[in-house]
C-alpha atoms as a printed R data frame, in Angstrom:
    type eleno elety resid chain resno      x       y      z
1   ATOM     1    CA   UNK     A     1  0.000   0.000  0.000
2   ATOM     2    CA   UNK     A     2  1.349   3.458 -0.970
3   ATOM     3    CA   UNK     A     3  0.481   6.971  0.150
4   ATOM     4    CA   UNK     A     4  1.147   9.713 -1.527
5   ATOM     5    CA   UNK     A     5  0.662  12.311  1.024
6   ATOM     6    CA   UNK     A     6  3.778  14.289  2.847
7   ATOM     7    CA   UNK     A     7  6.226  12.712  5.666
8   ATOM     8    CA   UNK     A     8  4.749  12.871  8.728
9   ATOM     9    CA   UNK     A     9  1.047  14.098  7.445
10  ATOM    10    CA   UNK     A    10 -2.082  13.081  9.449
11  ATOM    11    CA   UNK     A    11 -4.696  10.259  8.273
12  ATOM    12    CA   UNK     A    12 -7.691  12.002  7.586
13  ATOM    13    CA   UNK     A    13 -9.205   8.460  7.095
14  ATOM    14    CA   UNK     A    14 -9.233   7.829 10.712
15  ATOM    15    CA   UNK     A    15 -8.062   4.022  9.506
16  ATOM    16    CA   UNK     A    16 -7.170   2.203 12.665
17  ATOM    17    CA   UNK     A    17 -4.043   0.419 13.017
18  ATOM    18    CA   UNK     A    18 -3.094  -1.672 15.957
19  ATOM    19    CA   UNK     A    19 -6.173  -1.301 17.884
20  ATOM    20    CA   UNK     A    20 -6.048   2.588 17.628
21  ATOM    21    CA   UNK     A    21 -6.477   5.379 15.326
22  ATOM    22    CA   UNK     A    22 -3.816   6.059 13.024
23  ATOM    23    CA   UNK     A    23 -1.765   9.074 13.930
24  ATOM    24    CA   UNK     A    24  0.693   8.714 10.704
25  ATOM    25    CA   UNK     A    25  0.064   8.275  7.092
26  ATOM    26    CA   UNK     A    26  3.103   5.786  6.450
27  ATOM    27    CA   UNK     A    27  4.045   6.183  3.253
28  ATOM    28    CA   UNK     A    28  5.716   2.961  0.918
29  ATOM    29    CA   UNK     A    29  8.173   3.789 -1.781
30  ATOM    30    CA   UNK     A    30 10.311   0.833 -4.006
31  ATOM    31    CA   UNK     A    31 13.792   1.514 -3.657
32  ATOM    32    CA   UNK     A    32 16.636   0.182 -5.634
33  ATOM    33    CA   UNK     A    33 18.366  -2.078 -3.172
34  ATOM    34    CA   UNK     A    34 21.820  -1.525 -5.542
35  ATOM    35    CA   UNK     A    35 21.300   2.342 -6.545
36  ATOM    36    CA   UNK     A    36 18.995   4.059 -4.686
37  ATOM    37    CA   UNK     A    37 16.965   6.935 -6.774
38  ATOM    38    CA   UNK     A    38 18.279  10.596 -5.861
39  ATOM    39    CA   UNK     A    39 14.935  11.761 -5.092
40  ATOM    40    CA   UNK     A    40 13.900   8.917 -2.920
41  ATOM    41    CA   UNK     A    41 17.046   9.563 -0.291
42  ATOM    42    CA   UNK     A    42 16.208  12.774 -0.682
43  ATOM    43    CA   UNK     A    43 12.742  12.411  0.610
44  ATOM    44    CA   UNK     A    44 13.666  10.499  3.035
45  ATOM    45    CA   UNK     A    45 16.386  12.720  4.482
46  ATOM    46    CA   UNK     A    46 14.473  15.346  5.157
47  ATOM    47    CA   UNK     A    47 11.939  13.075  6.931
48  ATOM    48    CA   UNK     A    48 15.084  12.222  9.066
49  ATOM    49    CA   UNK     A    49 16.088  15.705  9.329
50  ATOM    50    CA   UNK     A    50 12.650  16.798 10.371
51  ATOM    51    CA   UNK     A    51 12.730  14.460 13.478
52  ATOM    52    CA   UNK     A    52 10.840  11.379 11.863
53  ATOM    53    CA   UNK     A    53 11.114   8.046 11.317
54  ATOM    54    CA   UNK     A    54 12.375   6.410  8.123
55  ATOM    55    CA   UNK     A    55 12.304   2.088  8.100
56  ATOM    56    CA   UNK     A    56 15.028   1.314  5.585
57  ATOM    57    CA   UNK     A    57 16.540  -1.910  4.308
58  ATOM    58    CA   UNK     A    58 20.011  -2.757  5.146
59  ATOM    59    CA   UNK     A    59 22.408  -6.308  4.705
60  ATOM    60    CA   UNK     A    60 21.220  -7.716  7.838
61  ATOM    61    CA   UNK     A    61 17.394  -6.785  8.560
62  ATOM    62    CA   UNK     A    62 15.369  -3.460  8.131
63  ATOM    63    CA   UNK     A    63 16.388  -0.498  9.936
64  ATOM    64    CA   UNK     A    64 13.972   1.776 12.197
65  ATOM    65    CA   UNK     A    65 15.677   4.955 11.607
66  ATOM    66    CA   UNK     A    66 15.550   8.066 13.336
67  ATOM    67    CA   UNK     A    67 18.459  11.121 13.952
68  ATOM    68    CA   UNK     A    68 20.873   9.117 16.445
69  ATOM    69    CA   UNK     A    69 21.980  12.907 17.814
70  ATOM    70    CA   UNK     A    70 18.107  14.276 18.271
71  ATOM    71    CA   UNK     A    71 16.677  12.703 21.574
72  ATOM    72    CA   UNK     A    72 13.411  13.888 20.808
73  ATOM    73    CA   UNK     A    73 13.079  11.510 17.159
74  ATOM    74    CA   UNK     A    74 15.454   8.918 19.355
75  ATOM    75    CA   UNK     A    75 12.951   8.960 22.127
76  ATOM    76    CA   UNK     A    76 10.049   8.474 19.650
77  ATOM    77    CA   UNK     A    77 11.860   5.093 18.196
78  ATOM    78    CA   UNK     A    78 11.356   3.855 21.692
79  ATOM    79    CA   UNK     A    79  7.874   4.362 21.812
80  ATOM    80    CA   UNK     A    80  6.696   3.583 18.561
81  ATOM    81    CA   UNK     A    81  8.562   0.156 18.798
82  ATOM    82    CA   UNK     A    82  7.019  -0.014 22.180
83  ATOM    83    CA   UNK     A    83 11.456  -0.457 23.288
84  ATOM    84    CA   UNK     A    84 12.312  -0.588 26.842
85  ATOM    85    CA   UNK     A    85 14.754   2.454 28.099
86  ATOM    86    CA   UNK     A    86 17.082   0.936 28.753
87  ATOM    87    CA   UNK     A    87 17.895  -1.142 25.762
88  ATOM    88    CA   UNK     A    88 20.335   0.952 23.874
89  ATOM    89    CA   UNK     A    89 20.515   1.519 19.786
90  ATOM    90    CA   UNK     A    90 22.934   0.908 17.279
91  ATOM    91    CA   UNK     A    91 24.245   3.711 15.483
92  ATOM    92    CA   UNK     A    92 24.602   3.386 12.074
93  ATOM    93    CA   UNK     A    93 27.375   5.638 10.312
94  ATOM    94    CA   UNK     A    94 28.384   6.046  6.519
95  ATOM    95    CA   UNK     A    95 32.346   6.262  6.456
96  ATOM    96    CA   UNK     A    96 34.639   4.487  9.077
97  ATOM    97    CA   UNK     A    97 35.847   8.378  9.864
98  ATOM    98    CA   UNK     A    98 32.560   9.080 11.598
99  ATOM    99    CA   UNK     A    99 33.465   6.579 14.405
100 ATOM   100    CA   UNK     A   100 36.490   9.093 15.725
101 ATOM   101    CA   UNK     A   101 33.299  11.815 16.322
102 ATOM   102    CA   UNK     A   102 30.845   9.408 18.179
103 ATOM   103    CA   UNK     A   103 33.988   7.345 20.131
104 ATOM   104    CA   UNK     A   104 36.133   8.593 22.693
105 ATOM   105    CA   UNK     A   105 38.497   5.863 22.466
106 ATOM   106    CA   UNK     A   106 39.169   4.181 19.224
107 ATOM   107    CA   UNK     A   107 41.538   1.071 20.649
108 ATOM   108    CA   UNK     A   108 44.151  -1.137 17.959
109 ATOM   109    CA   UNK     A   109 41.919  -4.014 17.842
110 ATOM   110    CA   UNK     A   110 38.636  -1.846 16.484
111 ATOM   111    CA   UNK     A   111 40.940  -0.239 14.043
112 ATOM   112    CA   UNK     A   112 41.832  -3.784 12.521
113 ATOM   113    CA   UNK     A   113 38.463  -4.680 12.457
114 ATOM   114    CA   UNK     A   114 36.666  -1.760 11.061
115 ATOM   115    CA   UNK     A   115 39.488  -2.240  8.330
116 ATOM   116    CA   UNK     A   116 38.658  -5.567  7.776
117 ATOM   117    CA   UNK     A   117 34.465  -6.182  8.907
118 ATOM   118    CA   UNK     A   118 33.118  -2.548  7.604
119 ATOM   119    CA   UNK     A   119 31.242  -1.881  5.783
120 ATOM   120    CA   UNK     A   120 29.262  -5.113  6.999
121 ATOM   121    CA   UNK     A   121 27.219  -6.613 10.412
122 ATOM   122    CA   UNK     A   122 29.503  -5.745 12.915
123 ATOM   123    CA   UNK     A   123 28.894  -3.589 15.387
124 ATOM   124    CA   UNK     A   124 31.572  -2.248 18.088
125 ATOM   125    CA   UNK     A   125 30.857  -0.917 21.407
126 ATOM   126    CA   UNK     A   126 32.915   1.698 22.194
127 ATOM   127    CA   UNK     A   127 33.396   4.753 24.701
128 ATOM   128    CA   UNK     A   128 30.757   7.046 23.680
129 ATOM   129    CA   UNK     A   129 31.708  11.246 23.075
130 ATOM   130    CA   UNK     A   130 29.267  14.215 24.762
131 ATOM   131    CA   UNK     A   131 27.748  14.569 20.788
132 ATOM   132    CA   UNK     A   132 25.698  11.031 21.682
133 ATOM   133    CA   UNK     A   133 22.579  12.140 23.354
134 ATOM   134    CA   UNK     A   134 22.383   9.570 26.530
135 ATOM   135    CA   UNK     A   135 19.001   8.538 25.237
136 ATOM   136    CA   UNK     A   136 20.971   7.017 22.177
137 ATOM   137    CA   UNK     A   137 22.675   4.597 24.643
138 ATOM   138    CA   UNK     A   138 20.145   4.193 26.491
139 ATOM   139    CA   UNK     A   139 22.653   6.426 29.409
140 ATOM   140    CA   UNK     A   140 25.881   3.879 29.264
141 ATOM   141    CA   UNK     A   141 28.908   5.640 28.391
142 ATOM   142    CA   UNK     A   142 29.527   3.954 25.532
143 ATOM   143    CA   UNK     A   143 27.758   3.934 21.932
144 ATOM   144    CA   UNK     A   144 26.926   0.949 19.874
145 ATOM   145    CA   UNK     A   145 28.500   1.844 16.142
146 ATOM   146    CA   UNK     A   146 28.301  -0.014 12.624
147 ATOM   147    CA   UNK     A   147 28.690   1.328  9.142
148 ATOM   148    CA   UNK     A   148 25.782  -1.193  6.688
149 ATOM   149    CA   UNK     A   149 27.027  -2.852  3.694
150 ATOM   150    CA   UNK     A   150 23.993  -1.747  1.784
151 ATOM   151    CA   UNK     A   151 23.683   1.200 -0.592
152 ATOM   152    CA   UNK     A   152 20.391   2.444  0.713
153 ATOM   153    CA   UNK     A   153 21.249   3.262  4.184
154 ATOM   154    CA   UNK     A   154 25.007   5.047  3.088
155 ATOM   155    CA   UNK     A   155 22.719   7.183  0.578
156 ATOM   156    CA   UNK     A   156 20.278   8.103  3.404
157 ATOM   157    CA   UNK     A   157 23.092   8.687  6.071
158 ATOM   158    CA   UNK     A   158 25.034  10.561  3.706
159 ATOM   159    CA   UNK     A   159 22.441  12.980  2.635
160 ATOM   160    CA   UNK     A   160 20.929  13.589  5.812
161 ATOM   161    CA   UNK     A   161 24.598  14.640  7.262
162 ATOM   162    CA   UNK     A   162 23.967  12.870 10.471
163 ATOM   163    CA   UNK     A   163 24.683   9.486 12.115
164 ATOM   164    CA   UNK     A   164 20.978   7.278 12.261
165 ATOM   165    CA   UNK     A   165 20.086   5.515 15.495
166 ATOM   166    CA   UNK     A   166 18.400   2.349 14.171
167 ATOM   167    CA   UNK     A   167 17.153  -0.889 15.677
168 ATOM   168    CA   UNK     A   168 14.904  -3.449 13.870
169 ATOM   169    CA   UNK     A   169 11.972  -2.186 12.214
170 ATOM   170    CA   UNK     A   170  9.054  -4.132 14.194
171 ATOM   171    CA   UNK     A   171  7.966  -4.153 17.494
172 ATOM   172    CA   UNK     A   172 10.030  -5.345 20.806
173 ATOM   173    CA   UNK     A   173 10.190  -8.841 21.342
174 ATOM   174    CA   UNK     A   174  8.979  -9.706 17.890
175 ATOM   175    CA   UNK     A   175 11.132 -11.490 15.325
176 ATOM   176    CA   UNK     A   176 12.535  -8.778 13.388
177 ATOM   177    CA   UNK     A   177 11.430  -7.807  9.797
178 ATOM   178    CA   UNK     A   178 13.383  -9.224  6.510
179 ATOM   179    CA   UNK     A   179 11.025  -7.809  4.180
180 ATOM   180    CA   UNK     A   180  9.063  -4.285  3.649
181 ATOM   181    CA   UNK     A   181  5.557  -6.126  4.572
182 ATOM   182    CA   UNK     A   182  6.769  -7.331  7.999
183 ATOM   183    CA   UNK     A   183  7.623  -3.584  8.637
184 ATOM   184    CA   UNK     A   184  3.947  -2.515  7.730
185 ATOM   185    CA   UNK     A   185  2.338  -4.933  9.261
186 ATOM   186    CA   UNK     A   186  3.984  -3.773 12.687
187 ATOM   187    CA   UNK     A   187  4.357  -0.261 12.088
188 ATOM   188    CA   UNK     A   188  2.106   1.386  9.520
189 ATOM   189    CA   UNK     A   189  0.591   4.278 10.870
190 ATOM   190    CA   UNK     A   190  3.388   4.539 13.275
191 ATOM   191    CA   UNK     A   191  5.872   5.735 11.022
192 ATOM   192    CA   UNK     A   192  6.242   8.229  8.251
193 ATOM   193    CA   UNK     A   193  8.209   6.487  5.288
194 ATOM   194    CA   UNK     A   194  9.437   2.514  4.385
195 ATOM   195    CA   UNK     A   195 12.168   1.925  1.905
196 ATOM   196    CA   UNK     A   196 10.819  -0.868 -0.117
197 ATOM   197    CA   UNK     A   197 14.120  -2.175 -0.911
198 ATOM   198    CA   UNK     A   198 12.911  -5.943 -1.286
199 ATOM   199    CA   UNK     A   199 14.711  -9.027  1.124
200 ATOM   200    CA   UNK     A   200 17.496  -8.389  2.896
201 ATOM   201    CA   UNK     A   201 20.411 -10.783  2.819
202 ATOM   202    CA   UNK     A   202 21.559 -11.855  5.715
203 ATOM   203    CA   UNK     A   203 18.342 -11.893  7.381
204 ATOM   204    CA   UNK     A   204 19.629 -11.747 11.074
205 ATOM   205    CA   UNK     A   205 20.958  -8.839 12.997
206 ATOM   206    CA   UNK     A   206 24.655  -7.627 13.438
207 ATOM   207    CA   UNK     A   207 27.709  -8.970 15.644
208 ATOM   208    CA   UNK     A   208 28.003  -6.921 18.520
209 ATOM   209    CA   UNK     A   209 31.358  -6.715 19.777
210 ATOM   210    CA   UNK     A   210 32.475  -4.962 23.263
211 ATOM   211    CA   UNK     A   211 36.021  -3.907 22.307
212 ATOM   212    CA   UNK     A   212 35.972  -1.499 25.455
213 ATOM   213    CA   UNK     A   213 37.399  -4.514 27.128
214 ATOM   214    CA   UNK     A   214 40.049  -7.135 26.990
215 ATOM   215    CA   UNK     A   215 39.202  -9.673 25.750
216 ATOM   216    CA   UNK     A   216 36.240  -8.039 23.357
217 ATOM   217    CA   UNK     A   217 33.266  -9.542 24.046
218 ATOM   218    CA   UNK     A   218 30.547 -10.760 21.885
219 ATOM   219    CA   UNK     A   219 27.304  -8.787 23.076
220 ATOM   220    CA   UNK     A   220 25.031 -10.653 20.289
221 ATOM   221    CA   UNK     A   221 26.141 -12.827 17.620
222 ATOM   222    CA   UNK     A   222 24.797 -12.368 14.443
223 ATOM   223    CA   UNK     A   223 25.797 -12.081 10.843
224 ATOM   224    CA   UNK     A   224 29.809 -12.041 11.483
225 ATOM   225    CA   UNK     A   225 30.582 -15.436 12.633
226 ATOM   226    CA   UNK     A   226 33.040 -15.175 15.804
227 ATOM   227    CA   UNK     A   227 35.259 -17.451 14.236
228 ATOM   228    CA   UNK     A   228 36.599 -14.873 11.558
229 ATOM   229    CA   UNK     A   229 36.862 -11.801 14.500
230 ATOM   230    CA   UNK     A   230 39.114 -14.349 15.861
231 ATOM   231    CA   UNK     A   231 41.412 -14.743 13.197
232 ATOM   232    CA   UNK     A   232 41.371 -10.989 12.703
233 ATOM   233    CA   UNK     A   233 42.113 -10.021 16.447
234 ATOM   234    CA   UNK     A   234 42.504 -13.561 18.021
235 ATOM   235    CA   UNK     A   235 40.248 -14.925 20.724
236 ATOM   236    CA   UNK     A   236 37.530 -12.994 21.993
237 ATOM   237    CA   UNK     A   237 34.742 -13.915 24.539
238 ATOM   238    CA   UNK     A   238 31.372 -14.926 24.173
239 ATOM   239    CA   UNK     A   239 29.391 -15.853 27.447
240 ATOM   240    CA   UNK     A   240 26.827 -17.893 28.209
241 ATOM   241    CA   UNK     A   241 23.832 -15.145 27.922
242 ATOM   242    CA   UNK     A   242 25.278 -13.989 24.474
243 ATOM   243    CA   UNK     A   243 24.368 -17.865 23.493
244 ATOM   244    CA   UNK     A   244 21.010 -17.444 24.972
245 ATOM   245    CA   UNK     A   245 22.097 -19.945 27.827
246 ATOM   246    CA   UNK     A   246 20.577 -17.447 30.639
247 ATOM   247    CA   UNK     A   247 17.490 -15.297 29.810
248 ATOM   248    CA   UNK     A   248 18.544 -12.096 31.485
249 ATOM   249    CA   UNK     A   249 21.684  -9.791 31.533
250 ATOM   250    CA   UNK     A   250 21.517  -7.214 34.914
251 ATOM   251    CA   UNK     A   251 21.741  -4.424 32.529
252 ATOM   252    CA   UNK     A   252 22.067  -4.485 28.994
253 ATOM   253    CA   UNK     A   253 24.977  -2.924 27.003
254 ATOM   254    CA   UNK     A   254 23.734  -4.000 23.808
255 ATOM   255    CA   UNK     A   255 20.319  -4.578 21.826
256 ATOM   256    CA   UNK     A   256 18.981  -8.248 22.420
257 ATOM   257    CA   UNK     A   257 20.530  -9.233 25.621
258 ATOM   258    CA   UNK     A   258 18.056  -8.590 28.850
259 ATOM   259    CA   UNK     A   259 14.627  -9.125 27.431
260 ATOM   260    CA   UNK     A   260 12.871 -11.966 25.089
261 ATOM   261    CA   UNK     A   261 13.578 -10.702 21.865
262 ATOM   262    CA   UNK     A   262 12.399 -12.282 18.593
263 ATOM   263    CA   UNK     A   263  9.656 -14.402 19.432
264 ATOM   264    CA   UNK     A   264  6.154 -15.150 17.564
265 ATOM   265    CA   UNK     A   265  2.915 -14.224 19.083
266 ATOM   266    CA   UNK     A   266  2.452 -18.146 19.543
267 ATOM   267    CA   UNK     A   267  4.522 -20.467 22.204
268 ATOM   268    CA   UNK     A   268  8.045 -21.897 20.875
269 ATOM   269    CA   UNK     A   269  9.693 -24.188 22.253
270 ATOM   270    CA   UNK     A   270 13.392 -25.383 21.144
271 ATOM   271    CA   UNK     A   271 14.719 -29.285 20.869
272 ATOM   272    CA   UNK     A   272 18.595 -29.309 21.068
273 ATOM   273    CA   UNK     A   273 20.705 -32.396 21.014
274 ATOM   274    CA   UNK     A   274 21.742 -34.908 18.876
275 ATOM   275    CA   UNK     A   275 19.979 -34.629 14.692
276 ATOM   276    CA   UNK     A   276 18.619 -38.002 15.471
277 ATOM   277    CA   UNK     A   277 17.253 -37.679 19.177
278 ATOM   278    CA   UNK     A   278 16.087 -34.067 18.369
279 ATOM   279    CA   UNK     A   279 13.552 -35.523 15.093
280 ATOM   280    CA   UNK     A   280 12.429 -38.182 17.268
281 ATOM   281    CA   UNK     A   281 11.619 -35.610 20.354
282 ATOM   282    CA   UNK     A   282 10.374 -33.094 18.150
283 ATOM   283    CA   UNK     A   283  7.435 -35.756 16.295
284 ATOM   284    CA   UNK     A   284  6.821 -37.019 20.203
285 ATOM   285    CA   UNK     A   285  5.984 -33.821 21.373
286 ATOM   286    CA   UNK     A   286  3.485 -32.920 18.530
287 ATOM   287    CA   UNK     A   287  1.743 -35.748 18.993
288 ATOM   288    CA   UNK     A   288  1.478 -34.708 22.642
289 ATOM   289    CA   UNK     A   289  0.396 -31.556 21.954
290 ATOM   290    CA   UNK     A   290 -2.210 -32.399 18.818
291 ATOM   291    CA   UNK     A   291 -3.735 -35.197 20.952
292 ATOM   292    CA   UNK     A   292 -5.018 -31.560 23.167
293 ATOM   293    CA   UNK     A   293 -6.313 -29.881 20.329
294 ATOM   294    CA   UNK     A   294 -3.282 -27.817 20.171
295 ATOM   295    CA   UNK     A   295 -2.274 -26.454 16.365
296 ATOM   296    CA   UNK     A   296  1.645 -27.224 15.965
297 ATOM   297    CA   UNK     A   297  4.051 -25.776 13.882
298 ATOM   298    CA   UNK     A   298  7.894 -26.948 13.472
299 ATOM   299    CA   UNK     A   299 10.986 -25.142 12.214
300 ATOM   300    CA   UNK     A   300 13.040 -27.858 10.236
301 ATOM   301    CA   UNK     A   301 15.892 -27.818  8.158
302 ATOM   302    CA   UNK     A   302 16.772 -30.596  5.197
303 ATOM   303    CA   UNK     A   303 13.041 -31.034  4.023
304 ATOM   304    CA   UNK     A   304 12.421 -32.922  6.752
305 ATOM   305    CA   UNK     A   305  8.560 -33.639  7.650
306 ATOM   306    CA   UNK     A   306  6.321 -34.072 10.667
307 ATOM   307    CA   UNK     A   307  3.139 -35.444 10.785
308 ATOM   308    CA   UNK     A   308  0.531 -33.509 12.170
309 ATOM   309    CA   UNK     A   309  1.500 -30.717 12.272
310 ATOM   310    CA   UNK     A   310  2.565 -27.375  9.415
311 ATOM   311    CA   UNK     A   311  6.077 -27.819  9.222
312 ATOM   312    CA   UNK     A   312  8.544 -25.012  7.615
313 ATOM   313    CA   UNK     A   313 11.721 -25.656  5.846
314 ATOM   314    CA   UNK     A   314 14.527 -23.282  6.871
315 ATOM   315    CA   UNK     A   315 17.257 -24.725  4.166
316 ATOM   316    CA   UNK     A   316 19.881 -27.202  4.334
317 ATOM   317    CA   UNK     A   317 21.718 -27.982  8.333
318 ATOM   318    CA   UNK     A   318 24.941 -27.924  6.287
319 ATOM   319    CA   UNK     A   319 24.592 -23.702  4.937
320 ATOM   320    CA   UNK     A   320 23.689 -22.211  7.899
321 ATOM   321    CA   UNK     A   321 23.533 -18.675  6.473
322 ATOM   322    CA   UNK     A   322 20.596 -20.024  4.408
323 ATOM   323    CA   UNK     A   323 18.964 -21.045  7.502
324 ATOM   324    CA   UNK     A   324 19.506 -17.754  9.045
325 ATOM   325    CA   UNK     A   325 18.250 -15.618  6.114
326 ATOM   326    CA   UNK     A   326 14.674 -17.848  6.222
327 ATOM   327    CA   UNK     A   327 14.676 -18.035  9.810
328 ATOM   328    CA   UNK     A   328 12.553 -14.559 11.267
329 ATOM   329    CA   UNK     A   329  9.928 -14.429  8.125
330 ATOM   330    CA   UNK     A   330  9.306 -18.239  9.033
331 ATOM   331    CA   UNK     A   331  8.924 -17.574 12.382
332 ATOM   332    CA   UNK     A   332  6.313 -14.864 11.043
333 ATOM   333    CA   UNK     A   333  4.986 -17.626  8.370
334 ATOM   334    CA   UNK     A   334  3.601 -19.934 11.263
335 ATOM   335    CA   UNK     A   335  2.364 -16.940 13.381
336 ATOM   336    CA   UNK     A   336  0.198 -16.432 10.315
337 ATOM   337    CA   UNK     A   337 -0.767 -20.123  9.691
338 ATOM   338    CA   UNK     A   338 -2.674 -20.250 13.212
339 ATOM   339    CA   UNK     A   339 -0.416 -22.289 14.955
340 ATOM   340    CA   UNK     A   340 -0.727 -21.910 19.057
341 ATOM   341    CA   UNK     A   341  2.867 -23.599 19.376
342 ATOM   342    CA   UNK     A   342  5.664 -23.637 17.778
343 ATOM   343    CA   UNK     A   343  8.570 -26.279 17.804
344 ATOM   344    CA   UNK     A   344 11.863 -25.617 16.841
345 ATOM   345    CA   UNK     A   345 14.929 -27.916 16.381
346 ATOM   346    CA   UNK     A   346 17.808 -26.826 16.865
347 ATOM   347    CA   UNK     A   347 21.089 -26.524 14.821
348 ATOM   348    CA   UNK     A   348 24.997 -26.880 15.561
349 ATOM   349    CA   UNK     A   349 26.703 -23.997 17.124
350 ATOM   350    CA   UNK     A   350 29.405 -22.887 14.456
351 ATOM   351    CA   UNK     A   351 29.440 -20.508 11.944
352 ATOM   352    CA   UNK     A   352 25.851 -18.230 11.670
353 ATOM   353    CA   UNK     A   353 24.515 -21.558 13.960
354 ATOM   354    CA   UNK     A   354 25.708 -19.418 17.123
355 ATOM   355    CA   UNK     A   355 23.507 -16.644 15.705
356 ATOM   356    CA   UNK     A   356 20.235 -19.298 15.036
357 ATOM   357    CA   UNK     A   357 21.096 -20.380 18.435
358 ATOM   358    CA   UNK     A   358 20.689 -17.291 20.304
359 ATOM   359    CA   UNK     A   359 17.513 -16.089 18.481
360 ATOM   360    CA   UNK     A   360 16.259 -19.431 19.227
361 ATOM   361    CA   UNK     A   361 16.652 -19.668 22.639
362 ATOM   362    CA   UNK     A   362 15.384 -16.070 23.496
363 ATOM   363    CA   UNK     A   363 12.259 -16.533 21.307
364 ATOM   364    CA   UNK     A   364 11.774 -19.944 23.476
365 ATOM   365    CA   UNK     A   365 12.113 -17.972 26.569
366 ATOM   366    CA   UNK     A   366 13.921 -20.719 28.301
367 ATOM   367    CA   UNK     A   367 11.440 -23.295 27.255
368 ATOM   368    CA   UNK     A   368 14.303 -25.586 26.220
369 ATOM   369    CA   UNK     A   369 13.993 -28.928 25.615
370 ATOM   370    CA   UNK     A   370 17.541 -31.143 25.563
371 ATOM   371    CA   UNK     A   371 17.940 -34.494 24.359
């Protein structure tokens, strides 16, 4: 659906979105993923620059953008996303340059990897400067920065002349949007623009990295496997609630890492163990729940089936990053189907598998079963 009326203009419709009247005419324009139109950026620029929201594609998932040094459009992507306080955002920046404005300390090891990792999904956590509003990192002294391998969000950063604070495009808790529809369907009327710029890639969120300490620590993995920070910078740590092993962090110093993130409106629950033991736990617990008049779905991989219930293929156990790119829109596909639970088996921990893992496990909200 596309509007043609101006950023940020009022519904006259009264069309109700979300339970409630619309406030925002959110407007849906095709982008070229590859080379983004002048006039498009431009648009949406000065939607940025006016203090309003622009949801934008990038390599990893879409983008909720909003002025990362305005609190007042920063405090808005809180509320529209319905985002906890204290949960800070990841700033998004066009040129590796821009990091030496938003960081107080730059150390050796972020240099090598901003050489090496940007642009791409890797995010570094880093002493934070006075020009990041404290809302922007949600009041830690450090800032969350990445610089997006994708031509759409450079054009928009660029143009608008300012860094853009930007989590996922959907609301908190909810698996985060892969495609331009996901973002309506959580946020039209919320927001003023979407930059239809078709599926992203990746289709998970970025590494976060904590290079503020030593060793750097892995905050979230996501689309930059740990194994190739390490043979960029050597070993690094990754504890057990960046795996998704415990469901809460005291105080979050990145996105994803105190609260259940990801999950569908119905139950999940995750089978990890052993290929063989997980299939045969995964079938026994469908027919537990079926035999209550409970609708099942399952997350598979390989084509596997299971009767009884609607089962979704993520792609083959042996390319993970396939897996992860299919992984939050089939999360969303089974929401849609009807089913009450999901059940979800799980995959190896190497490579993007770490990533599946975590998103997983904080979807399931513990609800974890091992075999």
């Amino acid at each position: 659906m596309r509007h043609e009326a101006p950023p940020g203009s009022v519904s006259s419709s009264g069309k109700r979105v979300h339970g409630k009247a619309s406030l925002v005419r959110t407007r849906r324009v095709k982008v070229d993923p590859e080379n983004p139109a002048e006039e498009v950026i431009k648009d949406a620029a000065h939607v940025i620059g006016s203090g309003g929201l622009v949801a934008f594609p990038t390599e990893t998932v879409y983008g909720l953008g909003a002025d990362a040094l305005n609190p007042d459009a920063v405090m808005r992507v809180f509320r529209v996303k319905g985002r906890p306080p204290d949960n800070p955002l990841i700033v998004h920046v066009a040129d590796p340059d821009s990091v030496y404005l938003l960081a107080s300390e730059v150390p050796r090891v972020a240099d090598l990897l901003i050489e090496r990792f940007w642009p791409g999904p890797l995010t570094l956590v880093l002493k934070r400067t006075e020009m990041v509003p404290p809302v922007t990192s949600a009041g830690l002294d450090t800032v969350a920065v990445r610089m997006p391998a994708h031509a759409v969000p450079l054009a928009l950063i660029r143009t608008a002349g300012t860094p853009i604070a930007a989590p996922s495009a959907n609301r908190s808790g909810s698996p985060s949007p892969t495609t331009a529809d996901h973002v309506m369907r959580d946020l039209e009327g919320e927001i003023e623009l979407v930059l239809d710029g078709g599926p992203t890639e990746i289709g998970v969120e970025s590494t976060v990295l904590d290079v503020t300490v030593e060793p750097p620590e892995v905050l979230r993995p996501g689309g930059l496997p740990v194994e190739e920070i390490e043979r960029v910078i050597g070993s690094v740590r990754v504890p057990d609630w960046a795996r998704g092993l415990e469901r809460y962090a005291s105080r979050p110093r990145a996105p994803g890492m105190k609260y259940r993130h990801y999950a569908p409106k119905a139950r999940l629950v995750l089978v990890e163990g052993r290929p063989q033991d997980v299939r045969y736990r995964v079938q026994e617990l469908v027919n537990e729940f079926t035999s209550k008049g409970i609708r099942v779905g399952v997350l598979t991989t390989d084509g596997k089936r299971y009767e009884n219930a609607t089962t979704v293929d993520l792609g083959p156990s042996w390319d993970l990053r396939a897996v992860a790119r299919s992984l939050f829109s089939s999360i969303r596909a089974l929401d849609e189907s009807g089913v009450d639970v999901v059940v979800a088996e799980g995959v190896e921990e190497r490579g993007m598998g770490l990533a599946i893992m975590n998103r997983l496990r904080k979807a399931s909200g513990g609800e974890i079963v091992y075999v």
